[in-house]
C-alpha positions in Angstrom: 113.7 132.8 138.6 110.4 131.4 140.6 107.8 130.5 138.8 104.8 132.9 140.1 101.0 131.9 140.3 99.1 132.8 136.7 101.8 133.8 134.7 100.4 132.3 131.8 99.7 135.1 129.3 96.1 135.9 128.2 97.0 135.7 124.7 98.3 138.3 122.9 95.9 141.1 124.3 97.0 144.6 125.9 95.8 145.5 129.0 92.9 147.8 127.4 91.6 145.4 124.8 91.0 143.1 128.4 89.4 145.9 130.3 87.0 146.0 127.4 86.4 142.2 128.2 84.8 143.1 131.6 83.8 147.2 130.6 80.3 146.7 131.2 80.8 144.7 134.9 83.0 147.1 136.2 80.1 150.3 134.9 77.5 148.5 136.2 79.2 147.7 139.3 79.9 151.3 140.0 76.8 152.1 142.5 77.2 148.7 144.2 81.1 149.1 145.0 80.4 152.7 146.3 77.3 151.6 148.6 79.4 148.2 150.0 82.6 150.8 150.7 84.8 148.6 148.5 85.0 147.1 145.4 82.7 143.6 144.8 83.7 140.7 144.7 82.9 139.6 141.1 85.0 142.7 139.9 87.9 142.1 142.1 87.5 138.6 140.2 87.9 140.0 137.0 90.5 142.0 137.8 92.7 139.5 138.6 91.6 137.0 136.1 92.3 139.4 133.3 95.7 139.8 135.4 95.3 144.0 136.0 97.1 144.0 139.3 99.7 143.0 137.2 100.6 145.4 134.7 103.4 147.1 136.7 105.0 143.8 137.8 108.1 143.1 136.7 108.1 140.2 133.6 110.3 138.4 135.0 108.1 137.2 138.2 104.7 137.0 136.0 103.9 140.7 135.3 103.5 142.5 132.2 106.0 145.2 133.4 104.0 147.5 130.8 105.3 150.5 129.7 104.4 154.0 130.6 102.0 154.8 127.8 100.6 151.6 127.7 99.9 152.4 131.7 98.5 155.4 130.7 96.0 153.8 128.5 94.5 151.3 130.5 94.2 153.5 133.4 92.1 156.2 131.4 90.3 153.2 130.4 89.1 152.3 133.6 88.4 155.4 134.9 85.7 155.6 132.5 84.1 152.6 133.7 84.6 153.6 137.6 87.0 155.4 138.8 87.0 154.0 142.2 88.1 150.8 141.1 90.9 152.7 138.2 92.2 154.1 141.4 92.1 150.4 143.4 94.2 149.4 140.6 96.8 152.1 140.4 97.8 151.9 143.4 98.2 148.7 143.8 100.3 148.7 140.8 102.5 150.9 141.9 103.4 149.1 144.9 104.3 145.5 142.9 106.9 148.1 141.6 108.6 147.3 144.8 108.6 144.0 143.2 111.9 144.8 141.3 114.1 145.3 144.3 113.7 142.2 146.4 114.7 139.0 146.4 113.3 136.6 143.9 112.1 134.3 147.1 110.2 137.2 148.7 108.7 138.1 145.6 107.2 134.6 145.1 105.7 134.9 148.6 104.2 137.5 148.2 103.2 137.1 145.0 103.3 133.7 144.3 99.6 133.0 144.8 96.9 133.9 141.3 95.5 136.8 144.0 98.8 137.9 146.0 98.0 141.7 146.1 100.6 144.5 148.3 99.0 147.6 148.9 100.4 150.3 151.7 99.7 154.0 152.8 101.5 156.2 154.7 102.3 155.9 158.2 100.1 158.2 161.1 102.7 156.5 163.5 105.0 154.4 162.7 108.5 152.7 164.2 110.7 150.0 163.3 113.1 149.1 165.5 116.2 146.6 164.7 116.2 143.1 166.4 118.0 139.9 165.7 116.5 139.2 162.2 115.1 141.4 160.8 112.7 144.7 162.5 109.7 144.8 164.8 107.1 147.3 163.3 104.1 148.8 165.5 102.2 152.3 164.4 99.1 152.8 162.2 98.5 153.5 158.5 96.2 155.3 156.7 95.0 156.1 153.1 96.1 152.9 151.6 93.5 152.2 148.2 92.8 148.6 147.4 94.1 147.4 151.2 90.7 145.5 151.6 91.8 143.2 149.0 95.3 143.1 149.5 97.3 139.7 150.9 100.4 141.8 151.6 100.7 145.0 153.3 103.5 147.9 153.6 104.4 149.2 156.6 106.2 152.4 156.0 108.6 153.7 159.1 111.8 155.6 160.0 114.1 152.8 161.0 115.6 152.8 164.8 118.7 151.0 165.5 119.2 148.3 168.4 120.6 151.4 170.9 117.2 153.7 170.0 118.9 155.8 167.7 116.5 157.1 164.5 118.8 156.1 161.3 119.5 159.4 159.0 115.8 159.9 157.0 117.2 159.8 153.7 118.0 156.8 151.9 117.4 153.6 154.4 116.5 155.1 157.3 112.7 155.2 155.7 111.5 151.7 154.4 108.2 149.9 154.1 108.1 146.7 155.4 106.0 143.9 153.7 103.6 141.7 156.2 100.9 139.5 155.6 97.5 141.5 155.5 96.0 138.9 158.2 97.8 140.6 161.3 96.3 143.9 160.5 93.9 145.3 162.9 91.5 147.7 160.8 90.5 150.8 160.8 87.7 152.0 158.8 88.0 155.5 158.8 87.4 156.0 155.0 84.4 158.4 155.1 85.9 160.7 151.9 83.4 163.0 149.5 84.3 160.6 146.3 86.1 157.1 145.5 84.3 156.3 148.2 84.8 152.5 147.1 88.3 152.2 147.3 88.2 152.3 150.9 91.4 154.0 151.0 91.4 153.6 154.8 93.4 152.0 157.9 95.1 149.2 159.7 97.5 149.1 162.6 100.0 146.6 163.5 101.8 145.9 166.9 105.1 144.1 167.4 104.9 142.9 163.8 108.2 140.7 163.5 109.2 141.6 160.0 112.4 139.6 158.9 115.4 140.8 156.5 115.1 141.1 153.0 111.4 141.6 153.1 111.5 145.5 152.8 112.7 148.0 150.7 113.8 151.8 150.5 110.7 154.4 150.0 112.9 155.6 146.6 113.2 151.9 146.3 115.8 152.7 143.1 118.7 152.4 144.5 118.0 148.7 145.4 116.3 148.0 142.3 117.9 144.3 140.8 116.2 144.3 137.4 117.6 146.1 134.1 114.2 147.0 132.4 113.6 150.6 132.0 110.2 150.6 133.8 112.6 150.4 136.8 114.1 153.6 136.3 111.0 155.4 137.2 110.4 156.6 141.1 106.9 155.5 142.3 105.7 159.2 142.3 106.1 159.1 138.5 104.2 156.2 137.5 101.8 157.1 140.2 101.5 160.3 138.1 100.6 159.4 135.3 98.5 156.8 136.4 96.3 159.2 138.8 96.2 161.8 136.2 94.7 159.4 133.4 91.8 158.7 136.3 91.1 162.1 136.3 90.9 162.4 132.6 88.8 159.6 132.7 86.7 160.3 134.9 86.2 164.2 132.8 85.6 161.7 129.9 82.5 160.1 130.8 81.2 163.5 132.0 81.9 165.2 128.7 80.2 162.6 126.8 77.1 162.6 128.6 76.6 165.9 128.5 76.8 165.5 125.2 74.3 162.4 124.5 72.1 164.8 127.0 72.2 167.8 124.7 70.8 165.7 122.1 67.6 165.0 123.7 67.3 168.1 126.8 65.0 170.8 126.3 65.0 173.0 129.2 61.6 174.1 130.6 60.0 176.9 129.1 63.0 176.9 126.4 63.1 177.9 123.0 66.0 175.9 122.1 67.1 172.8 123.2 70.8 172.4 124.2 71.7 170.9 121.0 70.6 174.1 119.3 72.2 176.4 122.1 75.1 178.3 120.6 76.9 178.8 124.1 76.2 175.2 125.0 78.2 174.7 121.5 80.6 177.0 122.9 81.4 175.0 125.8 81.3 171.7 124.7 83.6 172.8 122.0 85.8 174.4 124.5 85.8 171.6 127.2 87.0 169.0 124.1 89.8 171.2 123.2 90.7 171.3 126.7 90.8 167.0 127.3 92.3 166.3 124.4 95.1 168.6 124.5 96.0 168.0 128.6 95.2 164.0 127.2 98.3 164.9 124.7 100.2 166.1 127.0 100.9 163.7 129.5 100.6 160.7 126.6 103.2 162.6 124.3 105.7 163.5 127.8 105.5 160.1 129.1 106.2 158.3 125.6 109.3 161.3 125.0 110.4 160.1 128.1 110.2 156.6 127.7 111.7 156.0 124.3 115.0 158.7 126.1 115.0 155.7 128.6 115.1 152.8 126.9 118.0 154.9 125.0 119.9 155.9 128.1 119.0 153.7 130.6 118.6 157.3 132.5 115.9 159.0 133.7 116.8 162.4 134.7 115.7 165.2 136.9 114.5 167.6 134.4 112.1 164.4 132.8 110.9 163.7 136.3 109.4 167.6 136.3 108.2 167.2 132.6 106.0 163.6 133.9 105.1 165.7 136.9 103.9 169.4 135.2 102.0 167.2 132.4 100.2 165.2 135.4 99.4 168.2 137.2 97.9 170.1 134.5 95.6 167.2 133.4 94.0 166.7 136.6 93.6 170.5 136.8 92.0 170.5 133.2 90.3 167.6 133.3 88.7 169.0 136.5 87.6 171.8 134.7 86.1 169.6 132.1 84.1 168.1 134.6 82.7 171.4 136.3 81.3 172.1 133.1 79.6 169.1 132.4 78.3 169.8 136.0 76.8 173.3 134.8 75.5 172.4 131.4 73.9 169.3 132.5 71.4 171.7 135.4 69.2 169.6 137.3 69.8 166.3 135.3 73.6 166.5 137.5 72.2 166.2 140.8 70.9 162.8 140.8 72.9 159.7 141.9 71.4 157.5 139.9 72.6 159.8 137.0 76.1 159.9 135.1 77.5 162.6 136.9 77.1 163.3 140.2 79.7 160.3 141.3 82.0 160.9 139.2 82.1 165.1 140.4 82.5 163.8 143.3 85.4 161.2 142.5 87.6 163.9 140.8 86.9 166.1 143.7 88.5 163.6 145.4 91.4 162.7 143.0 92.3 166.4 142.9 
């Protein structure tokens, strides 16, 4: 195997015990990301140095290849801190997935180098067409997270054969092609309610030579060349989890500073302060019931379905629906977490510089 750029483990330390490391950079740093569009330099830093566009990479070229629980985890984790730069790192990690089905000497070139990043989006228009070598790729893409910091790009397309013909859609005949982020043009068309700091923009390309080997299938399973069981999962499962831990997050950090606010708030003219309210009790109460159980949900599915895994070296149909239902009712709970945080907090929600108003708008965003 090649030996990838910063391999070297950072001792024995899981991926949330490292986010802890840099917890308060990445909180502070939350205002800043949003008003530069993208996240800052000195937290991109950190990110890489404690190796967290890595988790999903297999071990075998330098990643942790970290499994799904553990993923959930450090996600949550960072989308307490900021969930523009949780989501920056999720979906980045779910592309190095892509990792696992190509050739160890493309895998080193792309991510060979301590910062080699591969981030994509879907395609707005897109075409590749077969030539001697490999494909020629032109089209735009749009909505691809963490691009701004990415060294690679994938250019998703239906495939076209030398005579003009489209290939069938399934299986091949949709692929995303890896090219080096320097021959994108940019668009900056990122102007979203929340996670406003991921600048989960655009970039076009035009007569991008692309040569063989550097691309793989959109259910990129099939062409997967690694045993682990990580490999087993589609991206939409891992991205599932992942996303759905941001929202929880994100619901988090609401909840408890609605509560550190009850402890001090007394409404004008009130009797009582929140503290003392019983319905403020009441929905506290209820919105903790609510995060901890749709929290349990998607830890306890995704660690069922991981330990069947590692048993069967299957993952079936019927699992993919469990990851899928637990991930979708999170978000939708955790959503509902944070719209009462929203309504118990009153005024003290609507200012920026407060803990709240972002982060309604970042699950708005993430829902």
């Amino acid at each position: 195997m090649p030996n990838i750029a910063g391999s070297s483990s950072r001792g024995s330390a899981g991926p949330v015990e490292r986010i802890s490391r840099i917890g308060r950079l990445i909180e502070r740093s939350g205002a800043a990301n949003e008003a530069l569009g993208q996240l800052v330099p000195e937290v991109v830093d950190k990110l890489h140095e404690e190796r967290l566009f890595r988790m999903l990479l297999p071990r075998a070229y330098g990643g942790e290849e970290i499994d799904p629980v553990t993923w959930f985890g450090a996600m949550e984790a960072l989308a307490k801190l900021d969930a523009s730069t949780a989501w920056c790192v999720g979906q980045i990690n779910g592309c190095a997935l892509a990792a696992s089905a190509l050739a160890p000497d493309v895998v080193h070139e792309v991510w060979g180098e301590p910062h080699g990043v591969l981030s994509w989006g879907p395609p707005k228009t897109a075409r590749a067409d077969e030539v001697d070598g490999g494909h020629r790729l032109t089209g735009e893409w749009t909505l691809s997270s963490g691009s701004r910091h990415a060294t690679w790009l994938g250019l998703m397309a239906p495939v076209f054969d030398r005579s003009g013909a489209p290939l069938p859609s399934a299986g091949a005949g949709i692929r995303i092609f890896l090219a080096p982020a320097s021959g994108a043009e940019w668009v900056d068309n990122w102007d979203a309610v929340g996670l406003k700091a991921t600048n989960s923009g655009g970039y076009r390309f035009k007569d991008q030579f692309v040569p063989e080997g550097y691309s793989v299938s959109r259910n990129y399973l099939p062409e997967v060349r690694l045993a682990g069981p990580l490999y087993k999962f589609p991206l939409n499962s891992l991205f599932a989890i992942g996303f759905s831990a941001v929202a929880l997050g994100i619901a988090r950090s609401m909840l408890d500073a609605i509560i550190a606010l009850a402890k001090e708030k007394r409404p004008w003219l009130a009797k009582q302060s929140l503290l003392e309210s019983h319905l403020v009790q009441f929905q506290i109460g209820e919105a903790e019931a609510r995060l901890r159980s749709a929290r349990s949900y998607v830890e306890t599915t995704a660690g069922e379905v991981w330990r069947s895994v590692v048993a069967s070296g299957e993952l079936t149909t019927p699992q993919r629906i469990d990851i899928r239902m637990a991930a979708t009712f999170a978000i939708h709970e955790a959503s509902a977490v944070a719209d009462a945080a929203w309504q118990i907090a009153g005024a003290n929600a609507i200012f920026a510089s407060g803990p709240f108003e972002r982060r309604l708008r970042d699950i708005r965003t993430v829902m």
